[in-house]
N, C-alpha and C positions, 0 to 999 in steps of 0.2 A: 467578472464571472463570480456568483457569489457562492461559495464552498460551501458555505455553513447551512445555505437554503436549502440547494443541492442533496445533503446531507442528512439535511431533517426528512425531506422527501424519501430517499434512502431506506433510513430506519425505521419511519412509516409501513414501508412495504415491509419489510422483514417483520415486522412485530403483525404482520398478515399473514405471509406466509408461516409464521412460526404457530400463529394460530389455525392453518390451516391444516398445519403436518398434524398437530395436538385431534381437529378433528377429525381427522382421514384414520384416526386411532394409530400415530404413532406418537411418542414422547417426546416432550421438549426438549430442544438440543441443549450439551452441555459444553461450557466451553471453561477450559483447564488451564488459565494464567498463573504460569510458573515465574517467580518473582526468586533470586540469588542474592542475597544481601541485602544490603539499606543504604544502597540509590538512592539521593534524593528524587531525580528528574525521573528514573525508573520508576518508583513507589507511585510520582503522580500519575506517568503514564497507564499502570497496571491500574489504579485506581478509577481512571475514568472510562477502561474497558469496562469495567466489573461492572461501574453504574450503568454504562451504556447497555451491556449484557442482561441486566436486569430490567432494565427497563422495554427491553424488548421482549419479556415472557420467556429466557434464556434461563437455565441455571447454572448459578455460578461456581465450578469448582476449582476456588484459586489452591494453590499450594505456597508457600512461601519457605525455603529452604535455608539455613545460616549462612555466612556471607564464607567462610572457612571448611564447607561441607566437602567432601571426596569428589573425585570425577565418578568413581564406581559408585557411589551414592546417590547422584544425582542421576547418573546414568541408568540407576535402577526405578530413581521418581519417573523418567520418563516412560520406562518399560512399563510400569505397571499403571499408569494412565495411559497408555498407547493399546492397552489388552481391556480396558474397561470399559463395558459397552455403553454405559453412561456416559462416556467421552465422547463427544462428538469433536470438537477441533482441541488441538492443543497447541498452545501460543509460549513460547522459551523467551519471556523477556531481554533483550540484548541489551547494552554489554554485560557480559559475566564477568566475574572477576577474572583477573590475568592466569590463576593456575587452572583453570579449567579453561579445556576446549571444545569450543562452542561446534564448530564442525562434528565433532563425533559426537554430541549431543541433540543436535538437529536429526542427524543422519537416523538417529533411531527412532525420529516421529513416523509412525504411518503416512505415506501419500494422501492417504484420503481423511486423516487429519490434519496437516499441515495446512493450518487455515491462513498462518501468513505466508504460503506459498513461497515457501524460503529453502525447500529441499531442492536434493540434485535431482530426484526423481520427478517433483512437480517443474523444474526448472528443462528440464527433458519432452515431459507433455507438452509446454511450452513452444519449445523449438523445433518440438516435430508439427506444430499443430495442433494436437490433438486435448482432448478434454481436459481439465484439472482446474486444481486450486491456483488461481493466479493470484502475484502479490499483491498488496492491499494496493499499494502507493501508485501503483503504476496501474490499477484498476479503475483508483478512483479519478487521474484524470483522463480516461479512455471515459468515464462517466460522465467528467464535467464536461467536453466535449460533445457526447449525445447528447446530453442534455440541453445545451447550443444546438444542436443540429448542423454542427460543422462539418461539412463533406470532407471524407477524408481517403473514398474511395478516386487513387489518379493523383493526390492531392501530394504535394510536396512538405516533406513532412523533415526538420532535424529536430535532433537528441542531440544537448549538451550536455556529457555527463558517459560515462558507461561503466559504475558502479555495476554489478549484482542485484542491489536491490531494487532501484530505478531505470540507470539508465538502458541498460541491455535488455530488460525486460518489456519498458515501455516500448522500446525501437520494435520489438519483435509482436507486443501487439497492434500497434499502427502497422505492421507489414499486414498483420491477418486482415488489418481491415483495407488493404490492397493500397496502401500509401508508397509511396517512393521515396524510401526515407536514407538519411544523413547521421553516421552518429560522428559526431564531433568528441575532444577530451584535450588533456593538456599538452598535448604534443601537434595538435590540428594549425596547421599552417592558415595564415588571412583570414582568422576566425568569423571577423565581421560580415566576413566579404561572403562568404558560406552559410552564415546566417542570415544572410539575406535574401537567398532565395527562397525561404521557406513560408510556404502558406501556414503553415502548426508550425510553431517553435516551442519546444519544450525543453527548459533551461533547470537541469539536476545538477551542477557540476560541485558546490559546494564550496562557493565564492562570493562572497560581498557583493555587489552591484556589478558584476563582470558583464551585464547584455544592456547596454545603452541604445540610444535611439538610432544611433550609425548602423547596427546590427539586426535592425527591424525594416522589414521590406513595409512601406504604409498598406496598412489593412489587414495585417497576418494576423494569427490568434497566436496569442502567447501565453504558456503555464507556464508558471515559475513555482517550483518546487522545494527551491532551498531554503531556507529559514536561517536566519543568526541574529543576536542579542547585541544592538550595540547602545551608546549614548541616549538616540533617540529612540528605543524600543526596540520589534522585531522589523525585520526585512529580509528582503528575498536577493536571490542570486540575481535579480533585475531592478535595476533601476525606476521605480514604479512611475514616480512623479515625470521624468523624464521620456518615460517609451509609451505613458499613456494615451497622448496625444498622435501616437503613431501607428499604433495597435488599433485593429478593429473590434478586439476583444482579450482582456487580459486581467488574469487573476492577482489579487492582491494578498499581501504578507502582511499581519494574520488574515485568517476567513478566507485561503484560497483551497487551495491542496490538501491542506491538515485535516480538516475535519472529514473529510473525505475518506482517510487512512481507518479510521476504527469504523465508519458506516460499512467499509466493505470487507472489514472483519468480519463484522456479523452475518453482513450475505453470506459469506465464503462458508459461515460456521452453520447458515442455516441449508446453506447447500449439501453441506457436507451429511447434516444429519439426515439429509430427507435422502439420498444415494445411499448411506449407512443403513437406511430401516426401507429401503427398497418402495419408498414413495415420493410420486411425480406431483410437484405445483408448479 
């Protein structure tokens, strides 16, 4: 399953929609990448929003704050791009440094800015059901899925992983879409053996090679989510060379997931603006 195509497609539509909020006579969304120091890994990541943001007819209003700044300081950067009507989403680059916390700095973005869907209030909409900004990661393989046309209403669905940011959220939109799902983690007794019932297996846990071919029922669709840096390159929480033969459909590390995560940023930010200026695409 290829992310990266998936992705392009994606940001196609947005850079439509973006242009169609502009015609309907409302303004281009703004989207407000707050950058805490000099990260290298953070700097690239804010850097290929920003392109991506631009290149989608978005404007960019990054901030980039000293690596040593106050929590009251930082906490006021986000007040006052949280009151700006020019702001359409606003994105708190993670990790912050160790003296500031990032929970009471989230906490002050608006719901209906939190474009990476990372508050307790969108995290709320979430588990009631109900409307909101959902997080990127776990949006975009609910994407890569549709985009298969993998049935997933009835359909036997685990989560391995139950992170905040993936795994509990993903779990919770495969329920919306009526699956029967499993969330696994490191305490999950005969892991393989659990894995192997699942029509969707989606593998967040944030482990080297942990989902081998033993742990794949033949023909299941498999996301693998997790990303790590080793000898030979990147790789994923799955064993790719080995499950591929087993999987009836399974994404690869790089070009699976990833590119997926800032494509539905921008939905999320072009979403947000078009609810903000009270117009429907």
């Amino acid at each position: 399953m290829d992310g990266a195509a998936i992705a392009r497609g994606v940001r196609e539509q947005v850079a439509g929609d973006v242009a169609r909020l502009v015609a309907a006579g409302g303004t281009a969304p703004g989207l407000a990448t707050v950058l805490v120091g000099e990260d290298p890994a953070s700097e690239v990541y804010v850097r290929n929003k920003r392109r991506s943001c631009a290149a989608a007819g978005m404007v960019d209003l990054h901030r980039h704050l000293p690596g040593d700044v106050t929590q009251a300081d930082a906490a006021a950067l986000v007040d006052e791009l949280a009151a700006d009507p020019a702001v359409s989403g606003i994105l708190l680059q993670l990790p912050l440094p160790d003296h500031l916390d990032p929970g009471e700095l989230l906490a002050r973005i608006p719901v209906g800015k939190d474009v990476d869907g990372l508050t307790v209030g969108n995290a709320g909409l979430l588990a009631q059901g109900l409307p909101g900004l959902r997080p990127c990661t776990p949006a975009g393989v609910l994407e890569i899925l549709d985009h298969h046309e993998v049935p997933l209403a009835g359909a036997e669905a685990v989560v391995v992983g139950r992170s905040v940011l993936v795994g509990r959220p993903v779990a919770q939109l495969l329920l919306e879409r009526n699956a029967t799902v499993t969330i696994c983690h490191s305490r999950t007794r005969h892991l393989a053996e659990v894995c192997r019932r699942a029509d969707v297996l989606v593998v967040a846990a944030g482990i080297p090679g942990l989902i081998g071919p033993e742990a794949v029922r033949p023909g299941a669709v498999v996301v693998d989510v997790g990303i790590h840096r080793g000898p030979q390159g990147l790789h994923g929480d799955v064993r790719f060379d080995a499950v591929q033969d087993v999987a009836r459909l399974l994404t690869p590390v790089p070009g699976g997931v990833g590119p997926m995560t800032i494509a539905m940023l921008l939905a999320n930010t072009v979403t947000a603006a078009a609810r903000q200026q009270g117009i429907a695409l």
